[in-house]
C-alpha positions as CSV (number, residue, x, y, z in Angstrom):
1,X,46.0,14.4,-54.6
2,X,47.7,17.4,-52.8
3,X,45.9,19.3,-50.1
4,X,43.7,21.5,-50.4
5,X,46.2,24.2,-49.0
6,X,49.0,23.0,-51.3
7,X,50.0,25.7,-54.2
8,X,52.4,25.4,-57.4
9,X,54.1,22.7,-58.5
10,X,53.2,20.7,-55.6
11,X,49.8,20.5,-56.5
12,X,48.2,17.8,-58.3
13,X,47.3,14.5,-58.7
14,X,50.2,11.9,-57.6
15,X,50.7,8.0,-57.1
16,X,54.3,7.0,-55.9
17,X,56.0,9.6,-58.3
18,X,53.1,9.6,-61.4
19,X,52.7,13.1,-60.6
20,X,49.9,15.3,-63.3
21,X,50.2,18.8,-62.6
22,X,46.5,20.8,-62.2
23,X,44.3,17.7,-62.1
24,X,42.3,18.8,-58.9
25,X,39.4,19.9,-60.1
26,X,38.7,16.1,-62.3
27,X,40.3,14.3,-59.2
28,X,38.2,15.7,-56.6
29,X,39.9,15.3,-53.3
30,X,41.7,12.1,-55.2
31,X,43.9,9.1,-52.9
32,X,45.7,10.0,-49.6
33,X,49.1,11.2,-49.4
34,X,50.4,7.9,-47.7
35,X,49.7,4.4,-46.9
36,X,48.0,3.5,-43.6
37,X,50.1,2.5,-40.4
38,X,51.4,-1.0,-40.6
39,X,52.8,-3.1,-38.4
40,X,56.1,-5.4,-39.2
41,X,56.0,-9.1,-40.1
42,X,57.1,-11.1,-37.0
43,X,60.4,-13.6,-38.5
44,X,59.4,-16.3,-36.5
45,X,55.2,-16.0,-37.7
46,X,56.3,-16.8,-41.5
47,X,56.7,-20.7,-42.2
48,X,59.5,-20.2,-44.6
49,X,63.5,-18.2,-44.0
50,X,62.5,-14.5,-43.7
51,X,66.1,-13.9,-43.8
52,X,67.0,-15.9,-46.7
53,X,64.6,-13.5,-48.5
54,X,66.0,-10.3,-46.8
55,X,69.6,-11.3,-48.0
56,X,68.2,-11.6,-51.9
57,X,66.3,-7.8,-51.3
58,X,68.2,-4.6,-51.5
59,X,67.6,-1.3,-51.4
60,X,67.9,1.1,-55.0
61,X,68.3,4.7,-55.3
62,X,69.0,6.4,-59.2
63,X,69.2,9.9,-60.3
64,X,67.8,11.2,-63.3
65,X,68.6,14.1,-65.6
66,X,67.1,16.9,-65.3
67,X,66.3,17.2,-68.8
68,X,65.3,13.6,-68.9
69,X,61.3,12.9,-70.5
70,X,60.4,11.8,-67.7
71,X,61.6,14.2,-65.1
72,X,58.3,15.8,-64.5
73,X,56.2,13.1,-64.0
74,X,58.5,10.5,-61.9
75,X,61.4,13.3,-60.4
76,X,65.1,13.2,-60.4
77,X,65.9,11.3,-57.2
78,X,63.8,7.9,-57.3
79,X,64.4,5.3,-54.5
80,X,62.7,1.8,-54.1
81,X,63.5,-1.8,-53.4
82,X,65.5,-4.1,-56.2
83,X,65.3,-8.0,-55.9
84,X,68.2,-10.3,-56.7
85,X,66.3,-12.4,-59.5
86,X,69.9,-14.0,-61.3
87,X,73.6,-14.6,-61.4
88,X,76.1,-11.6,-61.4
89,X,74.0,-9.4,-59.9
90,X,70.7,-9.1,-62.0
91,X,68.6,-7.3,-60.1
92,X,64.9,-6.7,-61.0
93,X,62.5,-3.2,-59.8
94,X,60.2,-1.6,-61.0
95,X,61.0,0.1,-64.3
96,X,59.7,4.0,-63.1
97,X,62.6,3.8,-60.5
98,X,65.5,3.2,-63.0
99,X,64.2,4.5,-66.1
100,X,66.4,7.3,-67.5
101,X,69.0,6.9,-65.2
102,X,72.3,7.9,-65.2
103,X,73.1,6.9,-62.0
104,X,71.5,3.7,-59.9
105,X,73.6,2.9,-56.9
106,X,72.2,-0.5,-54.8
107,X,74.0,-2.3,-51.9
108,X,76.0,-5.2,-51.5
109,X,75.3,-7.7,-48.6
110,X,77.8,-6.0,-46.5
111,X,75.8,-2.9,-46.9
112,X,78.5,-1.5,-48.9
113,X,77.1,1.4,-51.8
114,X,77.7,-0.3,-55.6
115,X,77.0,0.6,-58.9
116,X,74.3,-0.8,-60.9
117,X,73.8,-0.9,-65.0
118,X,70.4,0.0,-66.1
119,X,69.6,-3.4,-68.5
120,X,66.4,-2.8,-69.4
121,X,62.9,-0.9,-69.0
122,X,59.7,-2.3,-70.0
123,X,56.7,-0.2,-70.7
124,X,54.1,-3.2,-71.0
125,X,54.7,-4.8,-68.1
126,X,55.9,-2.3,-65.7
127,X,59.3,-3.9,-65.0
128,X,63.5,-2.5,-65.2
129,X,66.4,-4.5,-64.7
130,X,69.3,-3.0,-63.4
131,X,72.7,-5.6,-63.2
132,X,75.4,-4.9,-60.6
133,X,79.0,-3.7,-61.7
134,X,80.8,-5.6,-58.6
135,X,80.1,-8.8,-56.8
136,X,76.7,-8.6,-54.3
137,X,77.1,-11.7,-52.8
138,X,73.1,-12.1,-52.4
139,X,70.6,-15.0,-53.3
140,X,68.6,-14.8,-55.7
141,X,64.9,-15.4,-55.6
142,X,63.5,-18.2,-57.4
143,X,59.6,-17.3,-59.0
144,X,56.4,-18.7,-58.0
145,X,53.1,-18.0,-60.3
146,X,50.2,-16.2,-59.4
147,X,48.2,-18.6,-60.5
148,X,49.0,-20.3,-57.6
149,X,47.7,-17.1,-55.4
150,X,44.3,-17.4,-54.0
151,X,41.9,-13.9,-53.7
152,X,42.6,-14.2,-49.6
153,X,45.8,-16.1,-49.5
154,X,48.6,-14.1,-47.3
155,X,51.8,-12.7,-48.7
156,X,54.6,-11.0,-47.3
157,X,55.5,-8.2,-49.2
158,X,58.9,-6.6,-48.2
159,X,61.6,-4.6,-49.2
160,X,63.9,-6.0,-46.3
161,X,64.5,-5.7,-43.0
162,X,61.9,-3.6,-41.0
163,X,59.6,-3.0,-44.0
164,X,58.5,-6.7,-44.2
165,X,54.6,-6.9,-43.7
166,X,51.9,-9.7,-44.1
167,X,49.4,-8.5,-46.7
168,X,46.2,-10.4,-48.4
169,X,45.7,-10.4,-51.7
170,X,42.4,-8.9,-52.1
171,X,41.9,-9.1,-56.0
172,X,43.1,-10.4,-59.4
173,X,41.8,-8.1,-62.0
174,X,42.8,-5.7,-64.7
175,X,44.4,-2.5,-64.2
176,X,44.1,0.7,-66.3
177,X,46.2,3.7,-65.8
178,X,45.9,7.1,-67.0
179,X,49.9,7.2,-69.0
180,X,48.5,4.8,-71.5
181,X,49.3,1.5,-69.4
182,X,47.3,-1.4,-68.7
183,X,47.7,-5.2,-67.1
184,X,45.4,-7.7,-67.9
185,X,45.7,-8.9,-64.7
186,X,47.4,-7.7,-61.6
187,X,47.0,-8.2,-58.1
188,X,45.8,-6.1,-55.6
189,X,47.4,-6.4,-52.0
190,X,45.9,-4.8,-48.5
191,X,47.1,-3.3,-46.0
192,X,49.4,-0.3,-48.3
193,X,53.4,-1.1,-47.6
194,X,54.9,1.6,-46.6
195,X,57.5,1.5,-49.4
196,X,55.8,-0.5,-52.3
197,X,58.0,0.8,-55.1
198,X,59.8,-2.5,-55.9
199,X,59.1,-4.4,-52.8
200,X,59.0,-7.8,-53.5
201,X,55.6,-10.0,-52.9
202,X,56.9,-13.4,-51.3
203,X,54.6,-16.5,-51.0
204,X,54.3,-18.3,-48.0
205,X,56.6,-20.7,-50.0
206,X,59.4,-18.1,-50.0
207,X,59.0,-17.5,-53.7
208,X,58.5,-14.8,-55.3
209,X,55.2,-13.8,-56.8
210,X,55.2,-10.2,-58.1
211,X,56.9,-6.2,-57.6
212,X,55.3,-3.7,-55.8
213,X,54.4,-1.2,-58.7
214,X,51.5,1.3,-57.0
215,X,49.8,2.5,-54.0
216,X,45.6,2.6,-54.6
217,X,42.3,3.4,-52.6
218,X,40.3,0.5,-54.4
219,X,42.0,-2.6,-53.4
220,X,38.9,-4.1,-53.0
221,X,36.9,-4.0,-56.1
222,X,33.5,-2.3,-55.5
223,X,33.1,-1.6,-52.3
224,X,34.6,0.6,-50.0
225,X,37.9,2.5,-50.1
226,X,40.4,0.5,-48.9
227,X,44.3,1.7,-49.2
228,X,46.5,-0.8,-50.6
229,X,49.1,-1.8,-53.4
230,X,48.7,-3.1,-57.4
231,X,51.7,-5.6,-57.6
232,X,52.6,-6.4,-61.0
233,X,52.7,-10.7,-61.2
234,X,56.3,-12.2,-62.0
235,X,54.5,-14.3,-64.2
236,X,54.5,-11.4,-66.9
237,X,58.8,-11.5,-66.5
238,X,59.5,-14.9,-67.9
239,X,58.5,-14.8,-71.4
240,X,60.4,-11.9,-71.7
241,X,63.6,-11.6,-69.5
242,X,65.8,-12.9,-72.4
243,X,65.1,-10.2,-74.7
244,X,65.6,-7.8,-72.0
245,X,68.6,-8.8,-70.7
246,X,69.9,-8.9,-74.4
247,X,68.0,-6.1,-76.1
248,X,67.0,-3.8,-73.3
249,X,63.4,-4.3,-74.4
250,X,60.8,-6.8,-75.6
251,X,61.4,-8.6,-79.2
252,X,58.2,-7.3,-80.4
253,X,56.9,-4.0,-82.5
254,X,56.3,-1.1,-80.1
255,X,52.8,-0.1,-79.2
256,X,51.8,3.0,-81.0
257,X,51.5,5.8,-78.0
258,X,50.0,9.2,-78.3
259,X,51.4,10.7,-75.1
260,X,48.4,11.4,-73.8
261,X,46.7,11.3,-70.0
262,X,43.3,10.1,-70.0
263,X,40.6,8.7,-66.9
264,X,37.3,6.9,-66.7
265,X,34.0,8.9,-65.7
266,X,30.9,7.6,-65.9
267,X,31.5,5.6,-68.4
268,X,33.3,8.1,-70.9
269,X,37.1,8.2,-71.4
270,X,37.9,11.9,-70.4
271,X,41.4,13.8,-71.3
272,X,43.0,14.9,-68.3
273,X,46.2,16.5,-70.3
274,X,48.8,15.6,-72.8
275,X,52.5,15.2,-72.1
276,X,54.5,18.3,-73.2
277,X,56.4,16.5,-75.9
278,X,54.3,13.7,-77.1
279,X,52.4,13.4,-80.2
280,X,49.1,14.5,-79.0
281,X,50.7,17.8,-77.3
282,X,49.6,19.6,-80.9
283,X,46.5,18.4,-81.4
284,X,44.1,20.6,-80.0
285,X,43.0,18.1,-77.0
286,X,42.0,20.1,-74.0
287,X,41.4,18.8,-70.6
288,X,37.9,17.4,-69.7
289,X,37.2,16.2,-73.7
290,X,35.3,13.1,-73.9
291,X,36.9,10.8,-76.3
292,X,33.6,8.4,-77.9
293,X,35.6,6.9,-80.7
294,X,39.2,5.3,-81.8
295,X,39.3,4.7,-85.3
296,X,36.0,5.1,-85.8
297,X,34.5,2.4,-83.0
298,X,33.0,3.6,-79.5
299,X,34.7,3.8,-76.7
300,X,33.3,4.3,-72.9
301,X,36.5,2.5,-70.9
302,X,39.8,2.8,-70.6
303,X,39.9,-0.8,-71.6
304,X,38.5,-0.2,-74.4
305,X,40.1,3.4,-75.1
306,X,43.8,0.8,-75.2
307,X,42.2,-2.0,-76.9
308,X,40.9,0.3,-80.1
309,X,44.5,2.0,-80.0
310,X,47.0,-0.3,-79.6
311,X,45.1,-2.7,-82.1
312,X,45.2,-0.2,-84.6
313,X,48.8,-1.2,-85.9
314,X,52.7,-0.5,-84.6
315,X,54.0,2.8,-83.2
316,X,53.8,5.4,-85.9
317,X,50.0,4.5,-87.4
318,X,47.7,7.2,-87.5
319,X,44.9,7.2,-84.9
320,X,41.7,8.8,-85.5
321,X,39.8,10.6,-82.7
322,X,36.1,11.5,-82.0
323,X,35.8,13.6,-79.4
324,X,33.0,16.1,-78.1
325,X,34.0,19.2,-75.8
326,X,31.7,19.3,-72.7
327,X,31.6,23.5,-72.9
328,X,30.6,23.1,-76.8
329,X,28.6,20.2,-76.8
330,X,29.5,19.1,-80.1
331,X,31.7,16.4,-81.4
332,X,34.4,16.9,-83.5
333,X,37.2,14.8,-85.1
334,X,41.4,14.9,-84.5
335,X,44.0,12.4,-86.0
336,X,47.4,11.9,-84.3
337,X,50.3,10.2,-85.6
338,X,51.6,7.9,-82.8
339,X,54.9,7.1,-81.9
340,X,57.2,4.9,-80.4
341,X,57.1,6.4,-76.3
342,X,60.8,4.9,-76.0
343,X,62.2,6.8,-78.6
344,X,61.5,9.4,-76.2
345,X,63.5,8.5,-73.3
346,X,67.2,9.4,-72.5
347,X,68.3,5.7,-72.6
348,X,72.4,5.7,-73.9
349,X,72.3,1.7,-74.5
350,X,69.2,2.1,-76.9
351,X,71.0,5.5,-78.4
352,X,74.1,3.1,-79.3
């Protein structure tokens, strides 16, 4: 969340570029505005070649249209870490740095500035692929699995070079966030990397385990606030890389998506605001409505809240809301045709 003393467009609740204007007053003070103090991974600490891995990491920078969907929420000028994951440069991220972009620029192993394709961006998961137009001359990573990784096992977690740190993985649970995403599992890392869009997770094997997706307060489930990261596990890339190195997306019927922001309070699912666009921006949905039903079953989590809705069908059904306002004290109903959330972005290989 922004300071207190913060005014305009500045102001409101952000994670690493997930940025929802006028949120204060449901956030509360909300997470800091950076990651604690770290200090760098000592090379010769780490049982397996820190510079092997450092060779296969590189940094990513894209720009994005101005008029592009998601502008507001992510910016314009994104910059993270990209991991060389195949041959001819395939180069993994995570997908909120590279989607929309017109422009992604990485570097070669000389250091050198090159071009990079976007290949793919996918919503479920959390993951882009972007593919080199000239040679890298990097390694590429070879995976590991998570289920491998122990609640207390150490990781390095780098995007090369000085940002390489020794984390512990402090939890394996689901995440829910407010932009109608959700991982049945993902793994929570302390102490925060500095840099943890797209930073790569290494095992103490030297493989590769997951991306660096967010920076969180609750890295440690019920207790304390403790800053650290939510990596997204490689193990959710494998079963589909093909289809998005092919099709840009998974082989599967998009999720129906109603554009629309929501948190968990005291066990209600409360609206926090509705993307500009999206299919709920008409409905009448005002900020601080509790949502009690999808389709007609309760709901009192955001677990829930995504189970009823993206079980009800593929993008397009119709999704039935019960809702009560907390000034009126009365429930009343709301249906919203859902949509496809990709048809919404500026992607030119999709548009072909």
């Amino acid at each position: 969340m922004a300071d207190d003393d913060e005014t305009g467009e500045e102001k409101g609740f952000k994670v690493n570029g997930h940025k929802l204007p006028n949120l204060t007053a449901l956030f509360g003070s909300g997470p800091a505005a950076a990651a604690a103090a770290v200090t760098p991974a000592e090379n010769d600490d780490l049982p397996f070649d820190v510079e092997a891995v450092h060779r296969a990491l590189t940094p990513l920078q894209a720009e994005i249209p101005e008029d592009a969907f998601t502008a507001p929420l992510l910016g314009t000028e994104r910059a993270g870490g990209g991991i060389v994951i195949g041959a001819g440069g395939l180069i993994l991220t995570i997908g909120y740095l590279i989607v929309e972009a017109e422009s992604v620029a990485v570097l070669d192993s000389e250091g050198r500035p090159t071009e990079a394709d976007v290949l793919a961006y996918d919503f479920e998961s959390g993951f882009g692929l972007v593919r080199a137009v000239s040679p890298l001359n990097r390694p590429m990573l070879n995976f590991g699995t998570v289920r491998d990784l122990k609640v207390g096992s150490s990781v390095v977690t780098s995007c090369g070079g000085a940002e390489t740190i020794v984390q512990t993985v402090t939890g394996k649970r689901p995440f829910q966030g407010y932009w109608e995403y959700a991982l049945d599992e993902a793994i929570y890392t302390a102490p925060a990397h500095p840099n943890w869009g797209g930073a790569a997770m290494i095992g103490m094997d030297g493989l590769l385990y997951g991306v660096g997706s967010l920076y969180i307060e609750d890295a440690t489930a019920g207790g304390k606030p403790r800053p650290g990261n939510m990596i997204v596990p490689i193990d959710l890339l494998e079963p589909i890389l093909n289809d998005l190195i092919i099709k840009g997306r998974r082989n599967a019927p998009p999720r129906p998506w109603l554009g629309l922001f929501a948190d968990e309070r005291m066990g209600h699912v409360v609206v926090l605001g509705t993307s500009p666009s999206g299919p709920a921006a008409h409905s009448g949905l005002e900020q601080g409505d509790i949502i009690l039903r999808v389709n007609g079953v309760a709901v009192g989590s955001l677990a829930e809240f995504y189970e009823q809705l993206w079980s009800a069908g593929p993008a397009g059904s119709d999704i039935a809301l019960t809702l009560m306002r907390q000034d009126a004290g009365s429930s009343f109903e709301t249906s919203i045709r859902s949509a496809d959330r990709d048809s919404y972005l500026k992607i030119q290989r999709w548009q072909k």
